[in-house]
C-alpha positions as semicolon CSV with decimal commas, in nm:
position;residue;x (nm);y (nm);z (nm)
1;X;0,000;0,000;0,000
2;X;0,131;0,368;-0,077
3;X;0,191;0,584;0,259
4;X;-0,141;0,579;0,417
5;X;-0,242;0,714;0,787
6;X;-0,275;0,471;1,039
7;X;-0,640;0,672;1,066
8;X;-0,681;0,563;0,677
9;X;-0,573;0,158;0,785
10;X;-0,804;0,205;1,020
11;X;-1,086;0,288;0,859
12;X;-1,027;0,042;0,588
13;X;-1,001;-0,263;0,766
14;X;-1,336;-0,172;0,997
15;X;-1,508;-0,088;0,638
16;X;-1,400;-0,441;0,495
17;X;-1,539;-0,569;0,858
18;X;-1,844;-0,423;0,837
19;X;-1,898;-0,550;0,480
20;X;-1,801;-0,945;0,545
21;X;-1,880;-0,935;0,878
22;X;-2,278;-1,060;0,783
23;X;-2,133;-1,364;0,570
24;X;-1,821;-1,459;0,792
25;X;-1,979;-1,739;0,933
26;X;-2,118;-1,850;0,620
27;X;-1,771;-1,830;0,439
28;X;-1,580;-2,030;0,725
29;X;-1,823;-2,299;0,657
30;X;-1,775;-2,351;0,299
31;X;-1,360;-2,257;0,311
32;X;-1,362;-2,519;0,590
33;X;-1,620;-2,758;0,448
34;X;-1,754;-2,782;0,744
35;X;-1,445;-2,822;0,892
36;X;-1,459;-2,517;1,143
37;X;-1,709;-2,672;1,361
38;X;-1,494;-2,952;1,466
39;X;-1,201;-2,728;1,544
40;X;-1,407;-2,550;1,741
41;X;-1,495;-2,827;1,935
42;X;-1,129;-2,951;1,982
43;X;-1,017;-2,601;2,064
44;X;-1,226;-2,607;2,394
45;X;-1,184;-2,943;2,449
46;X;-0,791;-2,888;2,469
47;X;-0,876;-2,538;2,683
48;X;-1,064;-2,716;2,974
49;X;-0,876;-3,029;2,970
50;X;-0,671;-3,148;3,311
51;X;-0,661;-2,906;3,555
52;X;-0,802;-2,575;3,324
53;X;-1,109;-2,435;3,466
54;X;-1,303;-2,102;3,559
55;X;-1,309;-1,816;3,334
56;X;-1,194;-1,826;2,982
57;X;-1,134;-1,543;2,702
58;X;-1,159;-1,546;2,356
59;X;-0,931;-1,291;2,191
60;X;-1,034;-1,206;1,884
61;X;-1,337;-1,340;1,965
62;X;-1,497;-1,262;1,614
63;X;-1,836;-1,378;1,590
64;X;-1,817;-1,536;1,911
65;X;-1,853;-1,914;1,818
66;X;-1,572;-2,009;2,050
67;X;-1,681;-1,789;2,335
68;X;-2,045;-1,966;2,297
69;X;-1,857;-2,302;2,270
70;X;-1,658;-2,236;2,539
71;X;-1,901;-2,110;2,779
72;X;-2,095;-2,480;2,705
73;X;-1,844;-2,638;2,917
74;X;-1,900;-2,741;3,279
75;X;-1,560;-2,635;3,327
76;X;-1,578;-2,282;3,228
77;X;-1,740;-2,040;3,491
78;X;-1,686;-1,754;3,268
79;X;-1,604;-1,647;2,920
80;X;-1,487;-1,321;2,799
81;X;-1,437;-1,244;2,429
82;X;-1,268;-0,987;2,261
C-alpha cells in the first residue's frame, strides 16, 4: 500500500469488517467444508482439559462461536471475548 495514515488503515479494515462481517460465518463454513465446527470443538476441548477451569477469554473473539462453545463447558465459569 502507498503511505497511508494509520487513521486511513483504520478505517479500511473496519469498512471491509463491516462489509463481510454478515457472511463470515457463512464463508468459514464452505472454506472449511464444514471443517470449522470440529475445530471449534477440539479447541475447547484442549482449553478445559486437566486441571483448566473457571473463566476463559476469547481474543479475537470474532463472531463469538468459541466464546459460545466455550461457555458450554462445565468447566468454564466464565467467558470473555474480545
Amino acid at each position: 500500500m502507498p503511505n497511508i495514515s494509520d487513521k486511513t488503515k483504520a478505517q479500511s479494515v473496519a469498512a471491509m469488517f463491516a462489509r463481510i462481517s454478515k457472511r463470515y460465518d457463512l464463508m468459514n463454513a464452505i472454506m472449511t467444508g464444514g471443517a470449522h465446527n470440529r475445530w471449534r470443538r477440539l479447541a475447547a476441548e484442549m482449553a478445559t482439559q486437566g486441571q483448566n477451569s473457571g473463566p476463559a477469554l476469547d481474543m479475537a473473539t470474532g463472531t463469538g462461536d468459541l466464546a459460545f462453545e466455550l461457555a458450554q463447558r462445565p468447566e468454564v465459569n466464565c467467558v470473555i471475548g474480545l
